[in-house]
Phi, psi and omega in degrees: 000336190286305139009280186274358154281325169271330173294350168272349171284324163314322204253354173280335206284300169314336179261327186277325157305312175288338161318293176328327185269320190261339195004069151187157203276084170224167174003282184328294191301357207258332196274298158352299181305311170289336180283318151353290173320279200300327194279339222254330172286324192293338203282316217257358152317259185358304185300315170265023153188079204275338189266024191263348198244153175223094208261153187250170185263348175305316200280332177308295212285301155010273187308278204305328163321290177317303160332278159324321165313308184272326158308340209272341160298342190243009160274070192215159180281097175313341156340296229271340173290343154296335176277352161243019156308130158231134145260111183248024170211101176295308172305309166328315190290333204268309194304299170347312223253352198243346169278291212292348189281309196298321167288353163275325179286336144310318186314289204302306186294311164276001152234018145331294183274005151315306217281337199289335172299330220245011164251008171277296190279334159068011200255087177280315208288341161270340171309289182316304191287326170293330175284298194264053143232016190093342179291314193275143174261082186277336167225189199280336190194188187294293195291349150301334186273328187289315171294350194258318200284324192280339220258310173300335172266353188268326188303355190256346176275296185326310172299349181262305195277344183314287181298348185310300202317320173303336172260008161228133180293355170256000182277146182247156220315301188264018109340281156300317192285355187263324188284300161297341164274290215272061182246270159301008201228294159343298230267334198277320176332298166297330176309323202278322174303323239241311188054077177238146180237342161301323177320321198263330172276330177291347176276313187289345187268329184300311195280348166295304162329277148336287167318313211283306178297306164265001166329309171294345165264008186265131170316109195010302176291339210257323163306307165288337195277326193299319168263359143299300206279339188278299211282344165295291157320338187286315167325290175314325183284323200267346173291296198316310194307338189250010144312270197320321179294268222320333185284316193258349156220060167064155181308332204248017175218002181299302155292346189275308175321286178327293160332284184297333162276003178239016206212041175216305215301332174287299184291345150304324190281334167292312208223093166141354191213261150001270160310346182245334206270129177220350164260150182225183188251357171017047172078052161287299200292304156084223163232023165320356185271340198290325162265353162293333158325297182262048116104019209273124148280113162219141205245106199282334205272326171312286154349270164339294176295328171296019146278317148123027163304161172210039197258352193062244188255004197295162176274153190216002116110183207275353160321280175348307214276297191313311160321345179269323185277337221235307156103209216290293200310322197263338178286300180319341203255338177279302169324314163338284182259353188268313180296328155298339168283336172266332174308301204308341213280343177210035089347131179062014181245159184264318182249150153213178223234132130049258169315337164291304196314301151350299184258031205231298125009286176235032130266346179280298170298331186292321173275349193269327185288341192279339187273020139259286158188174198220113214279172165332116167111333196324346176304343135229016105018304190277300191300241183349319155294333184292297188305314171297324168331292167306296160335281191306340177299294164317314192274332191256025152314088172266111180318294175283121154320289215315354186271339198279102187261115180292148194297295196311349172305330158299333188300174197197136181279000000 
């Protein structure tokens, strides 16, 4: 008990320094908070079932070191990238924002009326077990699959510009409110298809991210609707997630469920991973789409056990996945080294662009969602934020800067 209880003192120590230096609540403090949250469920998981695990304190600090390592580019007052936004190309953003709408209103159309069926008939728990035996039919045809790939990789770009938008007083509402269904409404589709409960904490983490960076230019009113309409989702995400538990691991353990999905993942990586693993995947796990691509059967859970993981299906958060590939050493030299590759991209500019704002976005969700687990293939999730990153550098490049409308100019108290 002392062990996990001192790794939630750790991430408490970390959230009360940084308060102390910043006093206010952003994008950093939101990701402190959650790994916080998370150490303090692993604490009260642990107390009510101390003999499954056998924890070590190497392994503690291990994560937290690592953990810390991979912050250091987003510990900083998210306030201030809106204060060195310019935007210097408006059509792109605009052209964008009218390909992710259109592919979301495909999206919408052919699996809507799945997801209102499969909330009729209400059965998650066979709804579950067909998504992990293979079984589910995800999309209806080519062009529902083409539209599900655009609408998913775009949607995280869509969420940045929808509040840029929230933050020009001329833009309009109902645009933006069209723009926000194809946001939310897909990505909720898919969860209810799915019977997924992660779907539904990464849109909500996404769309809090989003907010917290632009929040200080949207105009009052427009501010109070956003956290009238956020605590409405929020309800709806927190009814739904607790339907779907009850269904699928019964009434009288949904809470005990809840728990263990938000209070195990520090403690798999000490006792199922950490402890056992002495061989690695030198980017097997990865870069696993590379060989489902070329048509390789490969089975990462098969893989995972000849190594002597012992997690089952459990989270093991995002540290874990590079530890399986990389093992102690090669995770420190990526801790190292990646957060400076991504730091460089909005770090140290006196202006930034779009495309920063982007990829500043999703490394913050990439980390906040990581203090769960970080599935197979991410690699290429990375490779695609890079690429649209690059595009957007290139399309919205304007020579004359002086053209260049800094964002903050909008704010309005």
């Amino acid at each position: 008990m002392v062990l996990v209880v001192f790794n939630a003192f750790l991430y408490l120590i970390l959230f009360l320094v940084h308060w102390v230096k910043k006093r206010k609540f952003g994008a950093a403090q939101l990701l402190l908070s959650v790994y916080l949250i998370i150490s303090i469920a692993c604490v009260i998981y642990y107390a009510l079932f101390p003999n499954e695990w056998n924890l070590q304190l190497w392994s503690f600090i291990y994560l937290f070191v690592i953990s810390l390592l991979f912050f250091r580019p987003v510990l900083f007052d998210s306030d201030i990238l809106i204060q060195k936004l310019h935007i210097r190309n408006y059509t792109i953003l605009n052209l964008l924002a009218i390909v992710y709408f259109l592919s979301a209103c495909i999206s919408i159309y052919f699996s809507l009326p799945n997801a209102i069926e499969n909330i009729n008939i209400g059965t998650w728990k066979l709804l579950r077990l067909e998504v992990y035996q293979f079984d589910l039919v995800l999309y209806e045809n080519q062009l529902h699959r083409v539209a599900e790939i655009f609408s998913s990789y775009l949607r995280h770009l869509a969420i940045i510009i929808m509040f840029f938008y929230l933050t020009r007083r001329k833009s309009s509402i109902f645009w933006i409110s069209l723009l926000a269904i194809g946001i939310i409404v897909p990505l909720f589709s898919a969860a209810i298809n799915t019977a997924s409960r992660g779907m539904i904490i990464h849109l909500f983490v996404s769309l809090a991210v989003g907010y917290i960076i632009f929040r200080q230019n949207i105009i009052k009113p427009r501010r109070d609707f956003i956290k009238f309409g956020g605590t409405l989702l929020l309800a709806l995400f927190l009814f739904y997630s607790i339907i779907v538990t009850k269904d699928r691991f019964g009434v009288d353990d949904y809470g005990l469920s809840i728990l263990a999905y938000f209070g195990h993942s520090m403690l798999t990586f000490n006792y199922g991973l950490a402890d056992s693993i002495h061989t690695f995947l030198y980017g097997e796990y990865f870069f696993s789409w590379f060989y489902e691509s070329l048509g390789v059967s490969y089975n990462v859970i098969e893989r995972l056990d000849t190594l002597g993981a012992h997690f089952e299906t459990g989270f093991f958060t995002f540290v874990g996945a590079w530890y399986i590939d990389f093992g102690p050493f090669g995770t420190l030299l990526i801790a190292i080294l990646l957060p400076i590759l991504v730091g460089g991209c909005f770090r140290g500019k006196k202006k930034i662009d779009i495309a920063d704002i982007y990829i500043y976005t999703f490394y913050m969700e990439y980390l906040i969602m990581g203090v769960f687990v970080v599935g197979a293939g991410s690699a290429l999730n990375w490779l695609i934020a890079f690429v649209i990153y690059g595009l957007l550098k290139t399309t919205t490049f304007e020579p004359n800067t002086r053209s260049a409308i800094p964002i903050r100019t909008e704010h309005i108290n």
